[in-house]
PAFIDO-880449 format. One record per residue (C-alpha): x, y, z; chain; residue in one letter; residue number from 0. Coordinates in nm, 4 decimals. Example, Ala and Ser with C-alpha at 12.3 -4.5 7.8 and 13.67 -1.06 7.14 Angstrom:
! PAFIDO-880449
REC         u         v         w  c  r    k
REC    1.2300   -0.4500    0.7800  A  a    0
REC    1.3670   -0.1060    0.7140  A  s    1
//
This chain:
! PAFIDO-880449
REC         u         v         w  c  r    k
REC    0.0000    0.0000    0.0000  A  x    0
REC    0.1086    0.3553   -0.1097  A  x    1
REC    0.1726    0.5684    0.2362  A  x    2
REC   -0.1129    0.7845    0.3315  A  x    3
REC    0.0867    1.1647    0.3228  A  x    4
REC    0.4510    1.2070    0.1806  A  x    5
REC    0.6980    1.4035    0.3159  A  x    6
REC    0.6629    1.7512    0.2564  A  x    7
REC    1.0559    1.7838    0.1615  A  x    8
REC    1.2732    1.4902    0.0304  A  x    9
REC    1.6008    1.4499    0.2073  A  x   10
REC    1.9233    1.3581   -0.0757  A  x   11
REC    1.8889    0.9536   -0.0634  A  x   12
REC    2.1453    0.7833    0.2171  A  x   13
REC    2.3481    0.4852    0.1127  A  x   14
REC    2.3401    0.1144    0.3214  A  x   15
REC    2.5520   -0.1891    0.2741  A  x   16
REC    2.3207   -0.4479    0.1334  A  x   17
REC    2.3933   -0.7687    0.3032  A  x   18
REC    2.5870   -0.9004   -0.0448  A  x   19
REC    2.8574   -0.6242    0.0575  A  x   20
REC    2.7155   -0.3896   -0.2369  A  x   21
REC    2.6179   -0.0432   -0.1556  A  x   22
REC    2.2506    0.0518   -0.2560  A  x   23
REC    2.0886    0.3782   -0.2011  A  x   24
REC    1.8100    0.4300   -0.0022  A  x   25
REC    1.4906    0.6794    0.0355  A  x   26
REC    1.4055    0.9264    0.3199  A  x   27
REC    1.2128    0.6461    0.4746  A  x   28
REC    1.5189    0.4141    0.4481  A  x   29
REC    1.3874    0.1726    0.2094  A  x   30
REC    1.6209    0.0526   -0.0579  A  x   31
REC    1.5352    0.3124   -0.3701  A  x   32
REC    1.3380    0.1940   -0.6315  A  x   33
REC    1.5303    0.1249   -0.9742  A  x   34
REC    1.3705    0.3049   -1.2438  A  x   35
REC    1.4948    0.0538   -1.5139  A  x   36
REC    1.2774   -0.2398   -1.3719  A  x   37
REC    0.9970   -0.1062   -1.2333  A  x   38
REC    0.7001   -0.0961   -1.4577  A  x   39
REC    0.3235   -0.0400   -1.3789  A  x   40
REC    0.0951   -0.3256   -1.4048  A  x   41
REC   -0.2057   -0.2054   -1.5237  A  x   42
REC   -0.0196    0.1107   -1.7667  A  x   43
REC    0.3039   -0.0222   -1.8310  A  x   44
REC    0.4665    0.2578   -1.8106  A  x   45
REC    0.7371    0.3273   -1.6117  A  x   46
REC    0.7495    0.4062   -1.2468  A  x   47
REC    0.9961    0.7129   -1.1213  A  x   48
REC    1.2488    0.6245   -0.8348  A  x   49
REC    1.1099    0.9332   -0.6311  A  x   50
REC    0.7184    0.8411   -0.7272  A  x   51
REC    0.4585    0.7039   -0.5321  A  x   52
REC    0.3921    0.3628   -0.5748  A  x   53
REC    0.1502    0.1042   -0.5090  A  x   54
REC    0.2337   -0.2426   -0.4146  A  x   55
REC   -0.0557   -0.5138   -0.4511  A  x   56
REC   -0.0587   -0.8708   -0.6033  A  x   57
REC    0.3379   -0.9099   -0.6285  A  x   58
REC    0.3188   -0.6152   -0.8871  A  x   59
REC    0.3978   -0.2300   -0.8403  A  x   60
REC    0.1377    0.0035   -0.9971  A  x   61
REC    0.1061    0.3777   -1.0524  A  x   62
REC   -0.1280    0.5419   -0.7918  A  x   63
REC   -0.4175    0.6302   -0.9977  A  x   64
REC   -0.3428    0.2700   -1.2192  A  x   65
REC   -0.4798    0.0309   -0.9271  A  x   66
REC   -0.8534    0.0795   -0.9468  A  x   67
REC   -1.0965   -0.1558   -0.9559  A  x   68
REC   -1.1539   -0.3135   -1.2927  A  x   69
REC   -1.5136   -0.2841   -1.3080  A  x   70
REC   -1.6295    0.0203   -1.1681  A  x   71
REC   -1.2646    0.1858   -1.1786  A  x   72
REC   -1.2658    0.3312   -0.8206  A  x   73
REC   -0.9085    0.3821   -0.6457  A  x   74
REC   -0.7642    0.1142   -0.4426  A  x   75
REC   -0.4620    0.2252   -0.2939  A  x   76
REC   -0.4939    0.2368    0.0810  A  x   77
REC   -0.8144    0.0212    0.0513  A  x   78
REC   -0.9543   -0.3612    0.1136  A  x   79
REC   -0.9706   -0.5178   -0.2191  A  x   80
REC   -0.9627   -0.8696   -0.3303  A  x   81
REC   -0.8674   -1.0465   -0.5920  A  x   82
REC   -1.0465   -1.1605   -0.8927  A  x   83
REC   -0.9585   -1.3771   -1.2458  A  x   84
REC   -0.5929   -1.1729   -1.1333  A  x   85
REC   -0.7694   -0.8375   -1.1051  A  x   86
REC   -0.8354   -0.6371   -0.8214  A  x   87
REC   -1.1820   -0.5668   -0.7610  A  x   88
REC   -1.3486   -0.3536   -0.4815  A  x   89
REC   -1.5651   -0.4799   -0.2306  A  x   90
REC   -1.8950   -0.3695   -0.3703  A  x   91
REC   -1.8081   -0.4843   -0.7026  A  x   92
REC   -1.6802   -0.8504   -0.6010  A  x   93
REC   -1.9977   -0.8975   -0.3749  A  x   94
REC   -2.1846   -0.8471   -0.6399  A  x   95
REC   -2.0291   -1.1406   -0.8191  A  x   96
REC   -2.0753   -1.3893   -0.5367  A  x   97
REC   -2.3783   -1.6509   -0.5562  A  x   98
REC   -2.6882   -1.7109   -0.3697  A  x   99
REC   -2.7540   -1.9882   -0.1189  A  x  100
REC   -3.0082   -2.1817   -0.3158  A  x  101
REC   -3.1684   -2.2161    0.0400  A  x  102
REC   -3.1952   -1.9514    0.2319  A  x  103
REC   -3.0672   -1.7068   -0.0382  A  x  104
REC   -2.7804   -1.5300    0.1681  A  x  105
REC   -2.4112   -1.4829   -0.0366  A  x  106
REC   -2.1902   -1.7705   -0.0121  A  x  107
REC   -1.8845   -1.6098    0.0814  A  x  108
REC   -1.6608   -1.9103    0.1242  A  x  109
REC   -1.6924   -2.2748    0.0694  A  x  110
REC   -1.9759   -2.3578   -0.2221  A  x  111
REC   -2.1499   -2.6826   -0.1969  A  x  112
REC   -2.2938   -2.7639   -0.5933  A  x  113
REC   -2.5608   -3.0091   -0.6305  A  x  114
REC   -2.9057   -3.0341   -0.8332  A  x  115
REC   -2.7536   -2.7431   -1.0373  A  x  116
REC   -2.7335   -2.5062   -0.7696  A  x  117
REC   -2.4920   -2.3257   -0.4951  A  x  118
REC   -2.5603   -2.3963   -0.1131  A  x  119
REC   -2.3485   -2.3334    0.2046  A  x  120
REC   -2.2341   -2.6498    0.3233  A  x  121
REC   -2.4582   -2.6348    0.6357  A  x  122
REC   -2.7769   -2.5409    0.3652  A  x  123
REC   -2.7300   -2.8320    0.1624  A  x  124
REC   -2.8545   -3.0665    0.4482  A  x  125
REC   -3.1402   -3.3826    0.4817  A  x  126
REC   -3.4680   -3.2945    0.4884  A  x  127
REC   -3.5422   -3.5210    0.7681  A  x  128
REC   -3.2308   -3.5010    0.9701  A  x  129
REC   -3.1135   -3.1928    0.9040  A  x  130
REC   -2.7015   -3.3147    0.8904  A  x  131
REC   -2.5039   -3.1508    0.6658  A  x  132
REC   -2.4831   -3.4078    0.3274  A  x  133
REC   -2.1323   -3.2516    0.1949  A  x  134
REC   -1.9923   -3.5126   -0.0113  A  x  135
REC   -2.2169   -3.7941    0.0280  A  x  136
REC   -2.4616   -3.9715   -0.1539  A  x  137
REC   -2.7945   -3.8449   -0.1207  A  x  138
REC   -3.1731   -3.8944   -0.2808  A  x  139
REC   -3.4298   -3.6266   -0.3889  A  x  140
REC   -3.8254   -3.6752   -0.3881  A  x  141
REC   -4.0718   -3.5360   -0.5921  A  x  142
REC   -4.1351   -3.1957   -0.4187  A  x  143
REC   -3.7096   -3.1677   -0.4408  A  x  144
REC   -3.6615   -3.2063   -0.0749  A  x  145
REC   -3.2673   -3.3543   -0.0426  A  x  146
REC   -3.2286   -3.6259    0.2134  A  x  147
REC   -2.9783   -3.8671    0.3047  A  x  148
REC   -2.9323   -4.1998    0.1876  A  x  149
REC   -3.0362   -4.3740    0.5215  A  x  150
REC   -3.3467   -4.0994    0.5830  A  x  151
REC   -3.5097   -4.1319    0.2022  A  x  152
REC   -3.5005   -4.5366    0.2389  A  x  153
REC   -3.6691   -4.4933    0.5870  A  x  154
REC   -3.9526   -4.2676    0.3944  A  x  155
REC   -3.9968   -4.4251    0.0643  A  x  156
REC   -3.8610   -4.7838    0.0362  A  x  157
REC   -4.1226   -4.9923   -0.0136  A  x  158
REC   -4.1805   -5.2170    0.2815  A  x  159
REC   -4.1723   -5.6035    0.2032  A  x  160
REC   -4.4966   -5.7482    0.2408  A  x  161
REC   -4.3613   -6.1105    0.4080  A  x  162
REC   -4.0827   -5.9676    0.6728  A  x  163
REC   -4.2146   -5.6318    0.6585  A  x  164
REC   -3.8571   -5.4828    0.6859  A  x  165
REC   -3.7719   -5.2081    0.4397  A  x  166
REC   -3.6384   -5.3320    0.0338  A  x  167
REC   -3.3015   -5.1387    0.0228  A  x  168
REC   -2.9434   -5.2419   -0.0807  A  x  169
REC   -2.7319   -5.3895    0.1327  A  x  170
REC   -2.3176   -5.3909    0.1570  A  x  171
REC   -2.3460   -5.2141   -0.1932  A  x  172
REC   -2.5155   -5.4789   -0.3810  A  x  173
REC   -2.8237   -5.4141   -0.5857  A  x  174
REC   -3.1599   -5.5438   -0.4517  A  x  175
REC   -3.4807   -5.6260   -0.5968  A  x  176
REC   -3.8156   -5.5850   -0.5449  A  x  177
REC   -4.0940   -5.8098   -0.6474  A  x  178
REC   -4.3928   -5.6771   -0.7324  A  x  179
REC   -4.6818   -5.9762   -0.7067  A  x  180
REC   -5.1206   -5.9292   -0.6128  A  x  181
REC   -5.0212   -5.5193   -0.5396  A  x  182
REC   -4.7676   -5.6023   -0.2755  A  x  183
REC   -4.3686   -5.5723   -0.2476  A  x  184
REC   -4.1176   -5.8440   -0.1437  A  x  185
REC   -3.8046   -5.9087   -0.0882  A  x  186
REC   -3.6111   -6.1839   -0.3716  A  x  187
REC   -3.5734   -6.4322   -0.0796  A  x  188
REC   -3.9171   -6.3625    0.0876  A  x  189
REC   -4.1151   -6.4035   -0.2515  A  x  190
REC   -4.1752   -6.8150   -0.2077  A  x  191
REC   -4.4929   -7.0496   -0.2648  A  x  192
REC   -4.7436   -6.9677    0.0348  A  x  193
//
């Protein structure tokens, strides 16, 4: 960041022995002066003087009046700003870019959770029965879109097996089966000659 006020008069520049024995001159603030042959704005890329102001922001020096925002071009220097695509953008501008919790419709700031095509906060995108957080598990939707987990939307909709009348899910990842005979559900192994 650029200083806030400069000194009114500039003292000649002092030299200092540079820890590789080689002398180096410094400013009035004792900072090793700038050399004019390398520095280049940024955003410009024009040069930057050894006795002008400078801004220093995303490992690059810029000119001043060079590090605005990039989309609605308002000076930086001496402000919060964050970083965007490589660009810095002011606060206003990059909460406008951020996405709304498909759930209860506040930004999502940090961590994004996408699933069904949307953005959630982690804690959002939770069961509808439980209400645990579902982060990177497996989960189920029903017809109104409601999100449970696995375990919750088998103990809602399996269908429930006519003989044992125990829920038909999969077991130990293996695929089950249900038999549909007379309007009733069973199990493979509970479907037998009455």
């Amino acid at each position: 960041q650029a200083p806030s006020t400069f000194p009114a008069e500039l003292k000649p520049p002092t030299f200092c022995q540079e820890q590789a024995g080689k002398q180096q001159r410094q400013d009035v603030n004792g900072y090793p002066e700038r050399d004019s042959s390398r520095d280049i704005c940024a955003f410009c890329h024009k040069a930057l003087g050894p006795q002008e102001p400078m801004v220093e922001a995303m490992r690059k020096q810029y000119h001043p009046d060079c590090f605005t925002c990039r989309t609605c071009h308002r000076l930086l220097a001496g402000q919060p700003y964050f970083q965007r695509d490589g660009c810095p953008t002011c606060d206003t501008c990059f909460q406008a870019t951020l996405e709304r919790c498909a759930k209860c419709q506040e930004l999502i700031t940090e961590h994004i959770v996408r699933a069904l095509g949307k953005g959630y906060h982690p804690s959002c995108f939770s069961c509808a029965a439980c209400s645990r957080a579902i982060g990177t598990e497996s989960f189920a939707v029903d017809e109104q879109g409601d999100v449970y987990c696995v375990p919750d939307f088998y103990r809602k909709y399996a269908p429930v097996c006519s003989a044992c009348e125990r829920p038909i899910v999969p077991h130990e990842d293996k695929d089950t089966y249900k038999i549909e005979c007379l309007g009733r559900s069973f199990h493979e192994n509970c479907y037998r000659c009455e």
